[in-house]
FISEVO-296387 format. One line per 4 residues: number of its first residue (from 0); their letters; for each residue z, y, x of C-alpha. Coordinates in steps of 0.2 Angstrom, whole numbers, padded with zeros to 4 digits. Example, Ala and Ser with C-alpha at 12.3 -4.5 7.8 and 13.67 -1.06 7.14 Angstrom:
residues 2
0 = AS = 0039:-0022:0062 | 0036:-0005:0068
This chain:
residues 492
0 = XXXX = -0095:0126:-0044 | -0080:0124:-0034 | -0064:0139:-0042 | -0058:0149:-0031
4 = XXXX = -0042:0158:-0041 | -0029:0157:-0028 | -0020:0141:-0028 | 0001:0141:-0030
8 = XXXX = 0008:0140:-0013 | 0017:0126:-0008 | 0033:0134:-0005 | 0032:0141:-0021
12 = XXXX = 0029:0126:-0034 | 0023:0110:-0024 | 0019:0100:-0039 | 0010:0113:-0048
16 = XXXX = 0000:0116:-0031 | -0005:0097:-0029 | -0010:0098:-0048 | -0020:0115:-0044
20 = XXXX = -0029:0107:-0028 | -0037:0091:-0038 | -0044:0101:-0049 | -0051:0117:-0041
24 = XXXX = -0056:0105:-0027 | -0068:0096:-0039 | -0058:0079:-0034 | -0056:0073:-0053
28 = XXXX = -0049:0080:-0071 | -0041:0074:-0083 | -0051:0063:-0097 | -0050:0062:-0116
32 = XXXX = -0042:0045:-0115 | -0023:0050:-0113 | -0018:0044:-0095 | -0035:0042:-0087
36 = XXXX = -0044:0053:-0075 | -0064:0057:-0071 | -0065:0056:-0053 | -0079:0068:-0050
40 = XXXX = -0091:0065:-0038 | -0085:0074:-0023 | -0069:0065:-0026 | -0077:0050:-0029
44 = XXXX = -0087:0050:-0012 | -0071:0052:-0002 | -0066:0035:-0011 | -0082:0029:-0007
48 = XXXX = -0078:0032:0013 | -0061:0021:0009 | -0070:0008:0002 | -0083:0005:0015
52 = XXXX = -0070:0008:0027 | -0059:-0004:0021 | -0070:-0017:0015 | -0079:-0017:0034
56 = XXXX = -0062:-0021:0042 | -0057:-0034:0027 | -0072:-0043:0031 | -0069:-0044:0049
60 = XXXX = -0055:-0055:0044 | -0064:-0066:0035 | -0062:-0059:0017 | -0077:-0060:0005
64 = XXXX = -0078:-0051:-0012 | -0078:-0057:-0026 | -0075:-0053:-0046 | -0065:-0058:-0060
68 = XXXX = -0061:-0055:-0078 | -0053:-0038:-0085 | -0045:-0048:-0098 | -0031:-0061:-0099
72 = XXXX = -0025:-0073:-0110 | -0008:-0067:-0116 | -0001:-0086:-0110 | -0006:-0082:-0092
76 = XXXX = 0006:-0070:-0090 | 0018:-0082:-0099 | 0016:-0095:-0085 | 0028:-0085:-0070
80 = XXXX = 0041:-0077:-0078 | 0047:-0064:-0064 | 0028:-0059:-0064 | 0025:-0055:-0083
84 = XXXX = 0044:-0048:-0083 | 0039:-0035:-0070 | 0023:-0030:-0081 | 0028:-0031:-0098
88 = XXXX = 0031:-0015:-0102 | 0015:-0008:-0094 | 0003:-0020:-0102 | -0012:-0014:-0111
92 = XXXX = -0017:-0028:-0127 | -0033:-0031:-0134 | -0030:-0041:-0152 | -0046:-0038:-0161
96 = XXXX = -0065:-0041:-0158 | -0074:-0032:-0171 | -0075:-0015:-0179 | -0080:-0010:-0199
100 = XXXX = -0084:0005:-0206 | -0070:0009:-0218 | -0073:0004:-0237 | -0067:0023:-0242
104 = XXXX = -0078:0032:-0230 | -0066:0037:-0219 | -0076:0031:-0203 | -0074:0018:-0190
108 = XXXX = -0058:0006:-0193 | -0054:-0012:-0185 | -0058:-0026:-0195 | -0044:-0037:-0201
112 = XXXX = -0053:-0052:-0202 | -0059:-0051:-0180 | -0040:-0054:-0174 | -0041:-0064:-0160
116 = XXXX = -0033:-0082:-0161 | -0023:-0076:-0144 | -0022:-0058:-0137 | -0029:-0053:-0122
120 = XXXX = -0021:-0040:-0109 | -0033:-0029:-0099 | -0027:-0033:-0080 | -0014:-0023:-0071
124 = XXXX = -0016:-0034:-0059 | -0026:-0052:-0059 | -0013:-0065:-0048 | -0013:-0076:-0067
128 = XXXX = -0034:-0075:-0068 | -0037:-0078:-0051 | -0025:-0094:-0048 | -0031:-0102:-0066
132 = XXXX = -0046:-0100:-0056 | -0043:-0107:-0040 | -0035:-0122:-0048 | -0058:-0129:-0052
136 = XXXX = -0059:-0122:-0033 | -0047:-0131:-0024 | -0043:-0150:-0023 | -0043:-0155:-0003
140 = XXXX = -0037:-0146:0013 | -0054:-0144:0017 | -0057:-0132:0004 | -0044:-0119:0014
144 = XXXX = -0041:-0105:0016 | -0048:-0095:0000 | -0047:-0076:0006 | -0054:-0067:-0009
148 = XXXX = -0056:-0048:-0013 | -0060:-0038:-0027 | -0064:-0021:-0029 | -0060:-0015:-0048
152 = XXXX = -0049:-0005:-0061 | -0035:-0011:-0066 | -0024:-0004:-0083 | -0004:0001:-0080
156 = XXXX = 0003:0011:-0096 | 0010:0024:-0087 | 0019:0036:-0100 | 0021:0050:-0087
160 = XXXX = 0003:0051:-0077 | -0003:0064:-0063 | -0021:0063:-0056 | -0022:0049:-0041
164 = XXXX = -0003:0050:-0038 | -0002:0037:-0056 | -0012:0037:-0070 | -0013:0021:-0083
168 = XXXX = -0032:0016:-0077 | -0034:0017:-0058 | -0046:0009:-0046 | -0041:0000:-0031
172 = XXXX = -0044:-0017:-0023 | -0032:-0033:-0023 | -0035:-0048:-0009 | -0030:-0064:-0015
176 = XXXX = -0028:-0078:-0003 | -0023:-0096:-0005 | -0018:-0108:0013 | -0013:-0123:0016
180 = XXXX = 0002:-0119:0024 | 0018:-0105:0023 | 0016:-0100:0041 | -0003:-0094:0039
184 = XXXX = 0001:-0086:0022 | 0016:-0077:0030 | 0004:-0072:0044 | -0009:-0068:0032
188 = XXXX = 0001:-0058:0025 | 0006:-0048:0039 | -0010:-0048:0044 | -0016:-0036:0029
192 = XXXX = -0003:-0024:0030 | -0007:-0020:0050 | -0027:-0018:0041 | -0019:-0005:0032
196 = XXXX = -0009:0004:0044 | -0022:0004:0055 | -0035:0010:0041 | -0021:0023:0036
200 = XXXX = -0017:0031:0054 | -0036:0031:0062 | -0047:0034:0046 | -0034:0046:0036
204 = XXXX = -0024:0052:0050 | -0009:0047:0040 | 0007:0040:0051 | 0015:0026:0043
208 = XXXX = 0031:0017:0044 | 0028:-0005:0042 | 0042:-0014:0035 | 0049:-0025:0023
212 = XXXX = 0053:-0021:0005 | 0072:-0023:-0002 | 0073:-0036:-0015 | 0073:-0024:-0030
216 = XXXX = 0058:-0016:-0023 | 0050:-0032:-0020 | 0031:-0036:-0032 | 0036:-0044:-0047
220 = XXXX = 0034:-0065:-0042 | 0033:-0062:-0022 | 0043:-0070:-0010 | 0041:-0056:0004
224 = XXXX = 0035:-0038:0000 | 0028:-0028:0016 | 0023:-0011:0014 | 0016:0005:0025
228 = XXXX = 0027:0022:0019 | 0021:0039:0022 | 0029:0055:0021 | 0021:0070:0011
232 = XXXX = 0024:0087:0017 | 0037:0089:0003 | 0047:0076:0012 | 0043:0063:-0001
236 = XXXX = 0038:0047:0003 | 0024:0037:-0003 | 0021:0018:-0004 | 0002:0021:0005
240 = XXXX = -0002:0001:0004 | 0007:-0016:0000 | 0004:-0035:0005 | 0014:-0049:-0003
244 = XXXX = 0018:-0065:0003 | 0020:-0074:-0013 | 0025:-0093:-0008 | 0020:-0104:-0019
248 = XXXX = 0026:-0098:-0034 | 0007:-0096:-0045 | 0003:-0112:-0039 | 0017:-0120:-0047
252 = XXXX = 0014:-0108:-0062 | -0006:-0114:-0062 | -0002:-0130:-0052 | -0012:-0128:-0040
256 = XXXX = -0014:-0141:-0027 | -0022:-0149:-0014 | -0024:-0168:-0004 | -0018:-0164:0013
260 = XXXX = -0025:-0173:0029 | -0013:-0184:0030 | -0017:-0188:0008 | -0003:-0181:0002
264 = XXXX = -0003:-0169:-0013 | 0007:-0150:-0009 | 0005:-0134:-0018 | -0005:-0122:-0009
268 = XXXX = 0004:-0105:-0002 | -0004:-0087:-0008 | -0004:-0069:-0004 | -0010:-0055:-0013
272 = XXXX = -0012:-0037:-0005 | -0020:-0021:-0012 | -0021:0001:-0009 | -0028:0012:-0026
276 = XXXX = -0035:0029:-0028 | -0014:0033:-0025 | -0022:0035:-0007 | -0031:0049:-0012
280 = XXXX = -0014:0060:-0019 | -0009:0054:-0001 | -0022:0061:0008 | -0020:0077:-0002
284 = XXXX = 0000:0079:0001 | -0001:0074:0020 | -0013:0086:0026 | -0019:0100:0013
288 = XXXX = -0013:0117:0015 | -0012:0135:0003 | -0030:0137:0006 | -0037:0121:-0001
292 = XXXX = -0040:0102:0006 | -0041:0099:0024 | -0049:0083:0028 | -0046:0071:0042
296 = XXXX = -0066:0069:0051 | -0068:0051:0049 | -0065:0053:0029 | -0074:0067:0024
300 = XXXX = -0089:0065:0015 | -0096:0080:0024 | -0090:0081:0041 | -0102:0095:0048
304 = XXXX = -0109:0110:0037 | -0120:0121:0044 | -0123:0139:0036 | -0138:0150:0040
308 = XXXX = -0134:0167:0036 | -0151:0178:0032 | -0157:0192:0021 | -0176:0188:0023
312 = XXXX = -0186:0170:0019 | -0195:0174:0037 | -0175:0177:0045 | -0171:0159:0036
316 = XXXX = -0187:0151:0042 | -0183:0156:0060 | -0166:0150:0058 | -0171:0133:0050
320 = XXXX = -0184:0131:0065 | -0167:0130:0076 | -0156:0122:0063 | -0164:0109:0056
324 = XXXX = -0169:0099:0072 | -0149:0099:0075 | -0142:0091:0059 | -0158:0078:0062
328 = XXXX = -0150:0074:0078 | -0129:0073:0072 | -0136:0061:0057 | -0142:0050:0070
332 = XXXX = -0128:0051:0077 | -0119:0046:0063 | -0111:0062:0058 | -0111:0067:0038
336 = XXXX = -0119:0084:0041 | -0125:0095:0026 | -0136:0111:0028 | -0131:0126:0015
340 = XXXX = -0148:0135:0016 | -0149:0142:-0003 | -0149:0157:-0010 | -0138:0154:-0025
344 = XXXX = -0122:0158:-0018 | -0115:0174:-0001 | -0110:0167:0015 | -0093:0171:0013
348 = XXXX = -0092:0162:-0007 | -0100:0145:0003 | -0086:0148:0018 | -0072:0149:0003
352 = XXXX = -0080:0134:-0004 | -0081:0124:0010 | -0063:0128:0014 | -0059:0122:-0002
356 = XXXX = -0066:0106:0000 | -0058:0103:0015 | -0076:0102:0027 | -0068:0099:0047
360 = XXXX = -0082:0109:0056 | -0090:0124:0049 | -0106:0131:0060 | -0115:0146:0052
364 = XXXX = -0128:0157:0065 | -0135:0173:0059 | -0150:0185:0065 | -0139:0188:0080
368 = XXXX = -0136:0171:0084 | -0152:0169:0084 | -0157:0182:0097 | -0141:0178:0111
372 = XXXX = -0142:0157:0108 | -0125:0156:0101 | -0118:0149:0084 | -0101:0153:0076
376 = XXXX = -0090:0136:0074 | -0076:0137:0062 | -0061:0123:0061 | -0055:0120:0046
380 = XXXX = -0037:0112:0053 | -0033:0127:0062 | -0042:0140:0054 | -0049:0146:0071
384 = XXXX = -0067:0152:0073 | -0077:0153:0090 | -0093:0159:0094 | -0102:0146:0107
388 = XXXX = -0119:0144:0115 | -0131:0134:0108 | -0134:0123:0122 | -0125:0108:0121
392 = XXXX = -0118:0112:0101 | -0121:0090:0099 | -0107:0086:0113 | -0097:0102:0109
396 = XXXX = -0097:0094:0091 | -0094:0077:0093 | -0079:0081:0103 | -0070:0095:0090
400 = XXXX = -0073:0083:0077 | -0062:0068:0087 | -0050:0084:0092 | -0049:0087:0074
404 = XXXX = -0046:0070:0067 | -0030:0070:0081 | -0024:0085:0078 | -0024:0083:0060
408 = XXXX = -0014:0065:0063 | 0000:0073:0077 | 0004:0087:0062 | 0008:0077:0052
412 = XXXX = 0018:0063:0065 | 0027:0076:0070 | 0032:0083:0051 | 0039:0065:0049
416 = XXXX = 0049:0064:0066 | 0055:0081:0062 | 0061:0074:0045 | 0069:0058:0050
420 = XXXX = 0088:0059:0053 | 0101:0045:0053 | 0114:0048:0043 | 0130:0038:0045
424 = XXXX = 0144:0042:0028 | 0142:0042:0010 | 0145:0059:0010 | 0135:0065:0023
428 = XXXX = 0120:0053:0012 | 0122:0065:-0003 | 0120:0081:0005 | 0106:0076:0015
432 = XXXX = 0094:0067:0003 | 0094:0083:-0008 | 0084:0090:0007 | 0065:0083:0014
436 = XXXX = 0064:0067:0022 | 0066:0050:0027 | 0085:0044:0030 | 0088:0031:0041
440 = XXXX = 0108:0024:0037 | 0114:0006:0036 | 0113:-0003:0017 | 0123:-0019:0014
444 = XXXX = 0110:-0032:0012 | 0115:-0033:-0008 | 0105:-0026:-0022 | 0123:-0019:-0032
448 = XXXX = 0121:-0007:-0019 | 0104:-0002:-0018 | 0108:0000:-0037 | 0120:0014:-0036
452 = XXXX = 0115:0025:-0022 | 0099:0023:-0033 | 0110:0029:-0049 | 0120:0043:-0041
456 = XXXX = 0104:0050:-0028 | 0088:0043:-0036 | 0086:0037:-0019 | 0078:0021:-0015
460 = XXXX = 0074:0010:0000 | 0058:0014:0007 | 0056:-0001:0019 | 0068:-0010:0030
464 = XXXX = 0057:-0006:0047 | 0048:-0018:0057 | 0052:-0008:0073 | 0068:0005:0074
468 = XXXX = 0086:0004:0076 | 0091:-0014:0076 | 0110:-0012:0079 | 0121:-0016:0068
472 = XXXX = 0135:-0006:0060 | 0141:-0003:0041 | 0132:0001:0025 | 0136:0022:0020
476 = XXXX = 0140:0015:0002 | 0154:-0001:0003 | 0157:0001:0022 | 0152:-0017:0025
480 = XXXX = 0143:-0025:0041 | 0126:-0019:0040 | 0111:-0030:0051 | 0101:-0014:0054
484 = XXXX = 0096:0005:0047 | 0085:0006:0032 | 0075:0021:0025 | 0079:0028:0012
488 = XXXX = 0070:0041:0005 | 0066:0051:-0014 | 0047:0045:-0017 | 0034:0047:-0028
């Protein structure tokens, strides 16, 4: 049952509010292992929605799943050193096999005698696993491209955790793609990162900037690092999604290669690309108000919930008569529609609920209702209630719940254009990032740089943008030529 104690305002305490929704909204909790989470099953079936949405579009591109091992062998992670230099710190270590109970009764203890001959890292991510595989699967041209994808946990130990936003066990998938040549990886690569924008924008109704990443915000062991960012209502940004082009650097590391058509031997170029449960702290922060979780249509679990209000079992049955036949014909339309008919709870605790939880389209028709042919539709995005007549409700639903969905997405476009400003001196920069939002100012080109606005500001480079303001002019730090604006932005 859903708590309904007032949540912090955001104006008041943003972070405490974020912290309040998750839980009250019964998205996830905190677990019993330090840094991991339960997602609970309503939050769990928004993720559900990501993943068949996601997975749908991956597949149109040719991708298959696939699964690989949750541990790897310690001299993996050996074999590309900017790769286990970027994880080190973050990796999870298994070194024994077996248990015992203790010799002095003091309960369950590891046994010295199980230490493995090499340790064994529970993944924080699998490129090592995955292209020490690849090397049985490929030997010819003819065995490319390899476009792989897995859906799994993966283990980063975080020392500072919040719920979704970055906990040490998180759930997300990784693509991994092997080709024969740099310009279909580099396009491949590309490729995945407009999957993601367009999954982002028309699914979560979250705008997103595409762009390339600066070299100290690059994936450890990638060539090229794309990345969507999105900006969350307290004007932070937030790496929504990342695709790598990683050259041909794991297979060197693996040495991976293959016979080409004209029998030559040439190491095979990769890409790797994944989103986590990070997108659901996303969808929180971008759309969700003092009232609870507002949910873009095409991601909520229950799109439609419908509410018959009655004192009587022979007033519900009358109701139900006219209720019933409508949420059979939205399921056949495809719409996630739920029917609150018990008795356990008031109308107006189920409308709190359901407010909570972030339901677009609430309908609830009473005895009233009944008698005039009417029903009361409530948005959940504006907080507006109608009453309408009963006659055509399907049409009239289908098309508030594509109004909805829009609506939801121009709110938050429009937060970020409001947020956006280019800013053109280093002194005009400091002043200006201690308030929301995406800064768009020219950078150098050199990571010394990006280093020390990142020193004095906690600033960083969000992305240099695909599309945007390609003039050139001079870096707001050193006051050299500059190719083009950069955002920078504080993130999460």
């Amino acid at each position: 049952m859903a708590n309904f104690q007032k949540l912090t305002p955001r104006a008041t305490d943003y972070s405490k509010w974020y912290n309040e929704l998750v839980v009250k909204a019964d998205l996830a909790e905190q677990s019993a292992v330090r840094g991991c989470m339960v997602i609970k099953p309503y939050g769990y079936a928004i993720w559900e929605t990501i993943q068949a949405e996601l997975d749908r579009r991956f597949k149109e591109k040719g991708v298959k799943n696939a699964y690989f091992p949750l541990l790897i062998p310690k001299s993996f992670l050996s074999r590309e050193a900017e790769h286990v230099e970027g994880f080190a710190k973050e990796c999870a270590v298994v070194t024994h096999h077996r248990l015992m109970n203790d010799p002095e009764g003091k309960g369950v203890v590891v046994d010295p005698n199980a230490r493995l001959e090499e340790e064994l890292i529970i993944r924080p991510t699998s490129e090592t696993i995955i292209w020490s595989t690849y090397k049985n699967w490929i030997s010819s041209y003819r065995d490319l491209p390899i476009l792989c994808n897995q859906w799994c946990n993966v283990m980063r130990w975080e020392m500072r955790t919040r719920l979704f936003l970055r906990t040490a066990e998180f759930l997300w998938q990784e693509g991994h793609t092997a080709h024969a040549t740099k310009e279909e990886a580099e396009n491949y690569a590309a490729t995945m990162l407009d999957v993601y924008a367009d999954f982002a924008e028309k699914v979560m109704a979250i705008p997103v900037v595409k762009g390339v990443k600066s070299p100290n915000e690059r994936f450890a062991g990638a060539l090229n690092t794309y990345s969507i960012e999105a900006m969350m209502q307290d004007g932070k940004a937030l790496q929504a999604g990342t695709s790598h082009f990683l050259g041909q650097n794991f297979a060197k590391s693996f040495d991976v290669q293959f016979l080409t058509n004209e029998n030559k031997y040439e190491y095979v170029w990769a890409t790797s690309w994944g989103v986590s449960t990070r997108l659901m702290g996303a969808l929180i922060m971008t759309h969700s108000d003092d009232n609870g979780l507002v949910l873009p249509p095409n991601l909520a679990p229950i799109q439609v919930v419908i509410v018959p209000i009655f004192k009587k079992q022979d007033q519900l049955d009358a109701l139900m008569e006219k209720l019933n036949p409508l949420a059979d014909e939205l399921k056949k339309l495809g719409i996630r529609v739920q029917v609150d008919a018990s008795d356990k709870a008031t109308p107006g605790f189920k409308f709190a609920e359901y407010e909570l939880k972030g339901v677009p389209l609430r309908l609830a028709m009473g005895g009233r209702d009944l008698e005039n042919g009417t029903i009361e539709l409530a948005r959940r995005d504006t907080m507006t209630k109608e009453t309408v007549s009963f006659d055509n409700i399907v049409e009239t639903i289908q098309n508030l719940l594509k109004e909805i969905q829009d609506n939801i997405y121009q709110k938050a476009l429009d937060f970020r254009i409001a947020n956006t400003r280019e800013v053109n001196t280093w002194e005009e920069f400091k002043e200006e990032i201690k308030k929301p939002g995406f800064l768009l100012c020219h950078w150098d080109g050199t990571a010394e740089t990006e280093e020390k606005i990142k020193a004095e500001t906690k600033a960083t480079i969000r992305c240099i943008p695909f599309e945007g303001d390609k003039t050139p002019g001079k870096c707001i730090y050193t006051g050299k030529p500059s190719a083009q604006r950069v955002i920078f932005a504080i993130a999460y």
